[in-house]
C-alpha positions in Angstrom: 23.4 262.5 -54.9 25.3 265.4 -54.0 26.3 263.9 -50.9 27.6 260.7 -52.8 30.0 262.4 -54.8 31.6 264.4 -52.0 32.3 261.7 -50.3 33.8 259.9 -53.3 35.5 263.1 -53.8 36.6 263.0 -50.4 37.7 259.0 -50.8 39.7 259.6 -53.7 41.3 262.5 -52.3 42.5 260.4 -49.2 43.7 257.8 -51.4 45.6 259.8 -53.4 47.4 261.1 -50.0 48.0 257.9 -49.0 49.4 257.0 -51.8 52.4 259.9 -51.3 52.8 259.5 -47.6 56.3 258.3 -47.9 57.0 261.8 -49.2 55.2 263.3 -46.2 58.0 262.3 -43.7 58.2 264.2 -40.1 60.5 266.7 -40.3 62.1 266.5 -37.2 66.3 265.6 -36.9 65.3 263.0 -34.1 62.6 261.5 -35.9 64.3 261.5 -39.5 67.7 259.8 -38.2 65.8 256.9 -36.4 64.2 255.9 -39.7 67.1 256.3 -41.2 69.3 254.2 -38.7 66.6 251.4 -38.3 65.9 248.4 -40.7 63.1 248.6 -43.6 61.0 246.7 -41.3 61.1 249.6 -39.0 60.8 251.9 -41.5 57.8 250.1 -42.6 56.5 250.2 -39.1 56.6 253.8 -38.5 55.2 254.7 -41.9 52.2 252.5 -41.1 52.0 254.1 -37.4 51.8 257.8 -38.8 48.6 256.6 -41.2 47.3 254.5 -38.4 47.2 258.2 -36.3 45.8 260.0 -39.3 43.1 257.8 -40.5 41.1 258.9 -37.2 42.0 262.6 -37.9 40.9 262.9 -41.7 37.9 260.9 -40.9 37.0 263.7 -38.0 37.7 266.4 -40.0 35.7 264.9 -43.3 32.9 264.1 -40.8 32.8 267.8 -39.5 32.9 269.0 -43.3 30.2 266.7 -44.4 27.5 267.8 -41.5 28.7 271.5 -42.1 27.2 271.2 -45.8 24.3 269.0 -44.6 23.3 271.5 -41.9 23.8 274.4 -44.2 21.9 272.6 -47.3 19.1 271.8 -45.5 19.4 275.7 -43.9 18.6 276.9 -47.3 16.0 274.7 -48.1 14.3 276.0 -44.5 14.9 279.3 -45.7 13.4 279.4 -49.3 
């Protein structure tokens, strides 16, 4: 049960950050005058390009998060 609601804790948390990513633009001059410059068709595109490479590394990092309280979880109950 516990493990349900971290990972809807987790889910709602990632949706709530994708819900802001326009507001999480690269910070880079080269980067941010592209955008700019290009159509909103290519603003779309890269938008959708920079969630397509974060979607692998939140789900990484929420694996690594949810085994680390597994293993430690079921440490405790080995050790009580």
């Amino acid at each position: 049960m516990r493990l349900r609601t971290a990972l809807l804790a987790a889910f709602v948390f990632l949706g709530a950050l994708c819900a802001v990513a326009p507001a999480f633009s690269q910070g880079c001059a080269m980067c941010s005058s592209y955008v700019e410059a290009s159509s909103k068709g290519g603003q779309r595109a890269v938008n959708k390009g920079v969630l397509l490479l974060l979607i692998p590394a939140a789900g990484f990092m929420s694996g690594g998060v949810a085994m680390a309280f597994r293993y430690c979880r079921k440490r405790d109950l080995e050790q009580s």
